[in-house]
PLY file of the C-alpha trace (Angstrom):
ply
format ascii 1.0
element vertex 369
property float x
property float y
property float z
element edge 368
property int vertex1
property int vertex2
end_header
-119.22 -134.09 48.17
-117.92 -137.58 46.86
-118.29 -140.50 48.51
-115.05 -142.22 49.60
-113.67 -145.16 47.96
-115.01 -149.12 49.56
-111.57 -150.38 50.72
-111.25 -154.13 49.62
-110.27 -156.37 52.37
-107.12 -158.33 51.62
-107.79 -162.25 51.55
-105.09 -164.33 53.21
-105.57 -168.12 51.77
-105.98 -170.78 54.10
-102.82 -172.88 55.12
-103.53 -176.89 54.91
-103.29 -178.16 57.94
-100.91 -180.72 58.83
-101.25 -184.38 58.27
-100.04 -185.41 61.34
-101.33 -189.47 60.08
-98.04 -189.49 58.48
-95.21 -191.44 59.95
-92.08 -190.10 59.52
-89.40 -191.00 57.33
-86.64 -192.79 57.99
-83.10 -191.53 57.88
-80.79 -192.71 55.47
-76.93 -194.38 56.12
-74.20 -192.82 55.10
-72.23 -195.45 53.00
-68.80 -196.41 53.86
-65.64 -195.67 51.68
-65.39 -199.48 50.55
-69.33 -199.84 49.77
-69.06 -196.80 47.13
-65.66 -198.55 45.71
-68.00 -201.58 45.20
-70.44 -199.34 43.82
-68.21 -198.07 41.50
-66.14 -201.14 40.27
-69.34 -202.88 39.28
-70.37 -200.01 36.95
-66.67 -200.73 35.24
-67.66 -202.55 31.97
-65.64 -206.58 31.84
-62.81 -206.57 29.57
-62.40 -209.88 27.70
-61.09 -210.77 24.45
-64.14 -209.97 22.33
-64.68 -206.11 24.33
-60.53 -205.85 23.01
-61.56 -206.66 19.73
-64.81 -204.70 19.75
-63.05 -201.58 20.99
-59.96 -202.38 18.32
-62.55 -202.75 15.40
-64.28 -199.51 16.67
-61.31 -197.58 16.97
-59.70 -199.23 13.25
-63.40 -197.89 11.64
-63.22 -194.64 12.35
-59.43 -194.30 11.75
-60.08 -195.43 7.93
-61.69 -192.20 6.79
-58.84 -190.38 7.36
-55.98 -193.41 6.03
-57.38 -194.34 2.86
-57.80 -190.71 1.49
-54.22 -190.50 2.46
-52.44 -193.88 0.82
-54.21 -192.45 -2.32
-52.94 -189.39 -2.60
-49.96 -191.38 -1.38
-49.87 -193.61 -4.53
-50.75 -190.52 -6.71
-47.65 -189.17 -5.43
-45.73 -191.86 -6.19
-47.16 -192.54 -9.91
-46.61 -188.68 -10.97
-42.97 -188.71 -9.90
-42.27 -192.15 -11.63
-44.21 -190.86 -14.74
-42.12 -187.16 -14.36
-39.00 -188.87 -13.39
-39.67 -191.24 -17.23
-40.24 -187.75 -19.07
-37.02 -186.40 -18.05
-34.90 -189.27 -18.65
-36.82 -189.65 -22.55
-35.92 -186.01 -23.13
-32.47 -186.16 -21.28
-31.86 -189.46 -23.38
-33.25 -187.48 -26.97
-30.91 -184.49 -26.20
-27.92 -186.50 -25.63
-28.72 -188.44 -28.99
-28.96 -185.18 -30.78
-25.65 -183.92 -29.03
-23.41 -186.95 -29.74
-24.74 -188.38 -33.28
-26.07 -185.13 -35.01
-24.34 -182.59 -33.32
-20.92 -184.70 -32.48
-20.18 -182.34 -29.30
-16.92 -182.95 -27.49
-17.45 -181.20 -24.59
-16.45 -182.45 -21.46
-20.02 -183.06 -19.67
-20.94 -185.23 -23.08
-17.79 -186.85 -22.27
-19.01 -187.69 -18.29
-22.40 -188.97 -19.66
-20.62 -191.71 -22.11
-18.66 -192.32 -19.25
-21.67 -193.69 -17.16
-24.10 -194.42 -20.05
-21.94 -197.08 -22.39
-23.41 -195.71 -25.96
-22.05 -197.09 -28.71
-20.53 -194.93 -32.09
-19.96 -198.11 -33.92
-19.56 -201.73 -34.40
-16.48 -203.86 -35.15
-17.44 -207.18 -36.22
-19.20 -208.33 -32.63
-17.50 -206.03 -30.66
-19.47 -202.31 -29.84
-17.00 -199.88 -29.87
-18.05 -197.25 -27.07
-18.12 -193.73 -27.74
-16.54 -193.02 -24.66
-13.49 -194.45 -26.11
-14.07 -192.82 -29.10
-14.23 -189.02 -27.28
-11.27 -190.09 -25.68
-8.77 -190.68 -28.49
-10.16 -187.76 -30.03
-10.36 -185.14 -26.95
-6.52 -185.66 -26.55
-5.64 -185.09 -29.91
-7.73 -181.68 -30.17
-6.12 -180.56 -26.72
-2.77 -181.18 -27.99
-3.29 -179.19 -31.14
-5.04 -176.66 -29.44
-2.34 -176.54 -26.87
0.78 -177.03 -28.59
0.07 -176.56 -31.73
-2.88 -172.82 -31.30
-5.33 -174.66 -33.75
-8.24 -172.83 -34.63
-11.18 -175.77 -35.37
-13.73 -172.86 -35.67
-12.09 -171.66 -39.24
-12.23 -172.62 -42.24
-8.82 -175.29 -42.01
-9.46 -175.46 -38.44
-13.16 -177.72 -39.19
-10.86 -179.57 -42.14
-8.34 -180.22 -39.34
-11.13 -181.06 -37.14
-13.04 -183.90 -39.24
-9.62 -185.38 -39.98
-8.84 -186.02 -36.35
-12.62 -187.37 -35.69
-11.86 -189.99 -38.85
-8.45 -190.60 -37.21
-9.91 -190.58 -33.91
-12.92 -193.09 -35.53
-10.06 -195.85 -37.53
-7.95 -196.14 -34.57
-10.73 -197.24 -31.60
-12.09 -199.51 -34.70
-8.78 -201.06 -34.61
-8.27 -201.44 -31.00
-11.94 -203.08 -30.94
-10.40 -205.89 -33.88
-7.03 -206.17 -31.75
-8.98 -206.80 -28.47
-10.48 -209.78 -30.51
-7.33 -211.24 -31.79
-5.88 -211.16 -28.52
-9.11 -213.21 -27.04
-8.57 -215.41 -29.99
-4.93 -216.00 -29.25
-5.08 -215.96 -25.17
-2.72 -212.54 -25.25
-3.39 -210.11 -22.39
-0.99 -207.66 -20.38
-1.41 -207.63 -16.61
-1.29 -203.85 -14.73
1.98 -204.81 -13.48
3.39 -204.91 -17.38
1.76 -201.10 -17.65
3.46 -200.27 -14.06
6.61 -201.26 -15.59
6.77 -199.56 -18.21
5.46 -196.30 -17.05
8.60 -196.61 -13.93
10.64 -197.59 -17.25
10.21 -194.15 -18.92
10.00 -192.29 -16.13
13.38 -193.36 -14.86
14.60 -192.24 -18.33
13.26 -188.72 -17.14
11.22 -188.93 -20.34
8.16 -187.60 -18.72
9.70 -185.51 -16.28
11.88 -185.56 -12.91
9.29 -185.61 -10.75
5.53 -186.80 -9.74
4.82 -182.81 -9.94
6.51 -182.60 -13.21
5.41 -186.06 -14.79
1.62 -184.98 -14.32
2.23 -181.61 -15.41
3.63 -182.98 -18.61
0.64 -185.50 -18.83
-2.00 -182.87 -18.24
-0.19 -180.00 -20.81
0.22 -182.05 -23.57
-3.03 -184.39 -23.92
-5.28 -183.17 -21.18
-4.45 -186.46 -19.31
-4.28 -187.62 -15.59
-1.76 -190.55 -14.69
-4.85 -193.24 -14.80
-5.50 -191.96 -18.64
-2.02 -192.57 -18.96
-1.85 -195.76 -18.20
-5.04 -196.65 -20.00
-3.26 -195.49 -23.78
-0.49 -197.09 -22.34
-2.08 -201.28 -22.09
-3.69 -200.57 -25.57
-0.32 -200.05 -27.02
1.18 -202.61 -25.02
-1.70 -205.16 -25.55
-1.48 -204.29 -29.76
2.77 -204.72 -29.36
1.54 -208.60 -27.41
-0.73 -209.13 -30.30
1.59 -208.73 -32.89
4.71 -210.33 -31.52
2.65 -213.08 -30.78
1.53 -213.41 -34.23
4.34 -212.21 -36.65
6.24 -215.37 -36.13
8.34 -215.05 -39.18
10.34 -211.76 -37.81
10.99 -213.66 -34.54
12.11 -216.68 -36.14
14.72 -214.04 -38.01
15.78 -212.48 -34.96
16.43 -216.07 -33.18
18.17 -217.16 -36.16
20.73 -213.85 -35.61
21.05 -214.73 -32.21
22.06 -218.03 -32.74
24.69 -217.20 -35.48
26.26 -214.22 -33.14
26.33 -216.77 -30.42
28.35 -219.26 -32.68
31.05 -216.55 -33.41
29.55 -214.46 -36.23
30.43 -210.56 -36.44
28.41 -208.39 -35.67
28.92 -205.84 -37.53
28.68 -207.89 -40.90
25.99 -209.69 -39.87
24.03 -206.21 -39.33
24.70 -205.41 -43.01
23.43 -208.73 -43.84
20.58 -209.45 -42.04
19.52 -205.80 -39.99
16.03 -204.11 -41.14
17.54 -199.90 -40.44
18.93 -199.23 -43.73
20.63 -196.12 -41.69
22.97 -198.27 -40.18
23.16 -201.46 -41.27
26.31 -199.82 -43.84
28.04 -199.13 -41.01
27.51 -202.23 -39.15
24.40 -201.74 -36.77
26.48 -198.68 -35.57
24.46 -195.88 -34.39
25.43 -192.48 -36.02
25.48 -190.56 -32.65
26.97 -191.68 -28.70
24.01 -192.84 -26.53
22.98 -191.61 -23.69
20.77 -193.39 -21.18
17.39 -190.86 -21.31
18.05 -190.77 -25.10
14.72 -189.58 -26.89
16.13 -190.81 -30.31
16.18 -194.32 -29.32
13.09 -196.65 -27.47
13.36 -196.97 -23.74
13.98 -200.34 -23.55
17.08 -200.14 -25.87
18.76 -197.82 -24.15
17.56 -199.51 -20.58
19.50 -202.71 -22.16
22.63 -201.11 -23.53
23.47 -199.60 -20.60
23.30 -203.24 -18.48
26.18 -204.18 -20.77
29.78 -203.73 -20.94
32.13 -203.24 -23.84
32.08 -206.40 -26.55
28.50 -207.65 -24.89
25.96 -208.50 -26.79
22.32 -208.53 -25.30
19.63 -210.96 -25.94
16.79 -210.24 -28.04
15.18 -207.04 -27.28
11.41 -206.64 -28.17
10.58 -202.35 -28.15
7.24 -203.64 -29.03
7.70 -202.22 -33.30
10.86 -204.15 -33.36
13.20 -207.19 -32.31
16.82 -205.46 -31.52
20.06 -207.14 -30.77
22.59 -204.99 -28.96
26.35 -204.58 -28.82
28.27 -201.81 -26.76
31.52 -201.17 -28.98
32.72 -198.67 -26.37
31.54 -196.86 -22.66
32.82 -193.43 -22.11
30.92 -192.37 -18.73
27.12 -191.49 -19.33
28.05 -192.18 -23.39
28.27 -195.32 -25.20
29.16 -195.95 -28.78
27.16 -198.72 -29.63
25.93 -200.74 -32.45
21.81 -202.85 -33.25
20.75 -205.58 -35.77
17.03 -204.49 -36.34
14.06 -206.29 -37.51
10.95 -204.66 -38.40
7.84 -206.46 -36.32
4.65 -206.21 -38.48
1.93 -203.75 -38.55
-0.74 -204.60 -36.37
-2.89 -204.21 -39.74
-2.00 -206.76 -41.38
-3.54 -208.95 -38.85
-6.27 -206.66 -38.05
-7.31 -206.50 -42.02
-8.82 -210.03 -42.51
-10.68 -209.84 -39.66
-12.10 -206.24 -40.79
-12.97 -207.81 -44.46
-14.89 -211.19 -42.90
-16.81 -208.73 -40.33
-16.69 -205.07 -41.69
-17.37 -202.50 -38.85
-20.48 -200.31 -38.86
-19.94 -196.08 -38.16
-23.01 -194.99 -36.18
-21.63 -191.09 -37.28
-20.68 -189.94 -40.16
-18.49 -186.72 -41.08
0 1
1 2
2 3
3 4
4 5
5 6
6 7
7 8
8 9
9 10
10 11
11 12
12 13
13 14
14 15
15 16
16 17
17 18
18 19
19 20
20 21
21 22
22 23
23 24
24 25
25 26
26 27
27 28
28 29
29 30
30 31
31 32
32 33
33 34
34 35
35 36
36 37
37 38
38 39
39 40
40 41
41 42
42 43
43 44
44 45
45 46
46 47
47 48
48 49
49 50
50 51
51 52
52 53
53 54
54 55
55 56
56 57
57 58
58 59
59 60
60 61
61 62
62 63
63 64
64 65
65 66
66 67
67 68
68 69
69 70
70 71
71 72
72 73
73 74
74 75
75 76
76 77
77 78
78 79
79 80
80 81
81 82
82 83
83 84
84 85
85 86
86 87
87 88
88 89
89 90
90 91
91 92
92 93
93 94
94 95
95 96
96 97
97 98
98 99
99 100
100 101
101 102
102 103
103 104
104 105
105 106
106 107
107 108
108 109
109 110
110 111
111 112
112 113
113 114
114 115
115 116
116 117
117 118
118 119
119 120
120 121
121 122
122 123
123 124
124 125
125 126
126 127
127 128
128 129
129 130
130 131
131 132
132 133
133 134
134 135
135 136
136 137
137 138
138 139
139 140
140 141
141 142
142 143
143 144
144 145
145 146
146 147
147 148
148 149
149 150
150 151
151 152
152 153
153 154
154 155
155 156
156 157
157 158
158 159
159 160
160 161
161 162
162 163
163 164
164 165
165 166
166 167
167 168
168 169
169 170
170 171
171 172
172 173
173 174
174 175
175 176
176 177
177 178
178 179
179 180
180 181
181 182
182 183
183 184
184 185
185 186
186 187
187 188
188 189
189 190
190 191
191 192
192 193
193 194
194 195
195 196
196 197
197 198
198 199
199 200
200 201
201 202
202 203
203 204
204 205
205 206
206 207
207 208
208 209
209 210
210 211
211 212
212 213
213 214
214 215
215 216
216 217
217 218
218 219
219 220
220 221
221 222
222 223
223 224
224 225
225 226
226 227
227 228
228 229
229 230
230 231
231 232
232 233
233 234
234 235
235 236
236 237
237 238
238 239
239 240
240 241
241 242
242 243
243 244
244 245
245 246
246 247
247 248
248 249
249 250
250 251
251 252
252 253
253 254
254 255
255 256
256 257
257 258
258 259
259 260
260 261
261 262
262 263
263 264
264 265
265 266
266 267
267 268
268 269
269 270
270 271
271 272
272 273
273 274
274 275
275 276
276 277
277 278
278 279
279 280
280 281
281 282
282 283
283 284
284 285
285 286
286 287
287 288
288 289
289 290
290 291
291 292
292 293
293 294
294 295
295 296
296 297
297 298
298 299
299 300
300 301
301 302
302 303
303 304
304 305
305 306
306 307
307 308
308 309
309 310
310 311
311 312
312 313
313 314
314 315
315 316
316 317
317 318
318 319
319 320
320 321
321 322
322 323
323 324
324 325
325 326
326 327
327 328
328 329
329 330
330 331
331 332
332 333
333 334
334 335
335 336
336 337
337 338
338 339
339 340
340 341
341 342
342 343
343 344
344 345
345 346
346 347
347 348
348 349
349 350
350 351
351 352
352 353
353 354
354 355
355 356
356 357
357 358
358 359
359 360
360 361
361 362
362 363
363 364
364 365
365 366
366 367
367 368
């Protein structure tokens, strides 16, 4: 029979005993709402001057890290698009060159960028002569033949016609560069007003049309023109006609001479046969073969804008259509038609004053065709 198990006894540990030597502890005060304000203002750090600029360096410090990376890639920026902006004005620059001196393109963008970059195509004595002005004399002359006339500059005749016009095109703003000098030399300029004058004097002629509609419709149908090119062709003809009046002193000595003797009682109509330069009517007295009428094409406007100011037996003054020196007579007025009679004298060529000049300082071609 087994023997039955010893049951441990269960050891409950000793408590300490209380230590009651100890005085008790005293209780502590509950602080008042302006005590823990106190409290808590004097933990607040002093601003002064040198904290500010402690805290402003601090703050400056760590802020760098983050600018200067930045204004470098900043400035990187800014050097590649100056250096990429430099490459495509070189190449822009080396195609135009190609275009306009190898190539000798007339379109109409080439024309815009001579109209805002001022490249020269040659050289009149010390004068440049621009290529703008150069595209313009020509790009009127191949619209009108293209227009007007259905040339064909990609055949054969068509590229003969073609280089023709460019040397015409070439000679003629070579000359205006040689006439702008004479007319600095001799203090000879003509004011818009002139040009405004002249453009109302041919348009009241109905020369150029009845109308604004009309008059630019003409202007744009014939040379490819707005008003403002108009008037541009217009005070280089006008300033070459100032030149050369002012200059060709013999012919107006002539026609004053005329003038005097008509004023003293000479006829007119043997004085024309005398004296007149228009070997068509100087036989038959100065008298014009046909009646004139006031928007006469055959006849300059300012002759016919004269003639009819006067009445039957008048004679005008001297008349200057800018290739001649005229002196008027109306024989007879029949309504709109007069029979009327000129002594003419032939004004110079503007070459013959242009020519010296050319021979002491010979103009340079910067194409060749």
């Amino acid at each position: 029979m087994k023997k039955p198990k010893k049951i441990n006894k269960l050891k409950i540990p000793r408590l300490p005993k209380p230590n009651l030597s100890l005085e008790l502890l005293p209780l502590r005060r509950a602080k008042s709402t302006e005590e823990k304000v106190s409290d808590a203002l004097s933990n607040v750090p002093r601003i002064t001057n040198e904290t500010v600029i402690d805290h402003r360096e601090e703050v400056l410090s760590s802020a760098r890290k983050y600018i200067y990376p930045l204004q470098h890639s900043k400035h990187l920026v800014v050097r590649n698009s100056l250096w990429l902006l430099g490459l495509v004005i070189v190449v822009f620059m080396a195609v135009s060159g190609l275009e306009l001196y190898k190539i000798q393109t007339t379109s109409t963008f080439m024309y815009d960028v001579t109209q805002v970059i001022p490249v020269p195509v040659a050289k009149a004595g010390h004068s440049w002569v621009s290529y703008e002005s150069y595209l313009f004399e020509l790009r009127r002359n191949i619209h009108y033949y293209q227009t007007q006339q259905q040339a064909n500059f990609s055949s054969k005749t068509g590229k003969a016609q073609l280089t023709r016009l460019k040397q015409q095109a070439m000679t003629q703003v070579i000359q205006d560069a040689y006439v702008k000098q004479l007319a600095a030399q001799n203090h000879v300029t003509v004011s818009d007003q002139a040009v405004d004058n002249q453009v109302a004097l041919v348009r009241s002629q109905n020369r150029l049309g009845d109308s604004d509609r009309v008059f630019k419709e003409v202007l744009s149908e014939f040379w490819g023109w707005d008003e403002a090119d108009f008037k541009r062709e217009l005070k280089v003809q006008l300033l070459q006609q100032a030149v050369v009046t002012k200059l060709d002193t013999a012919t107006t000595a002539r026609a004053q001479a005329a003038l005097k003797q008509l004023r003293g009682g000479a006829d007119f109509a043997t004085l024309a046969g005398q004296v007149s330069d228009d070997v068509s009517t100087k036989a038959a007295g100065g008298q014009y073969v046909s009646s004139v009428t006031v928007n006469d094409s055959q006849l300059a406007p300012a002759i016919t804008a004269d003639l009819f100011k006067l009445k039957p037996g008048q004679i005008s003054g001297i008349v200057n259509t800018g290739y001649t020196l005229e002196i008027l007579k109306v024989i007879a007025s029949n309504g709109g038609n007069l029979t009327a009679a000129h002594i003419q004298f032939n004004l110079a060529d503007v070459m013959v004053y242009t020519k010296p000049l050319q021979a002491a300082h010979p103009a340079h071609q910067y194409i060749k065709f």
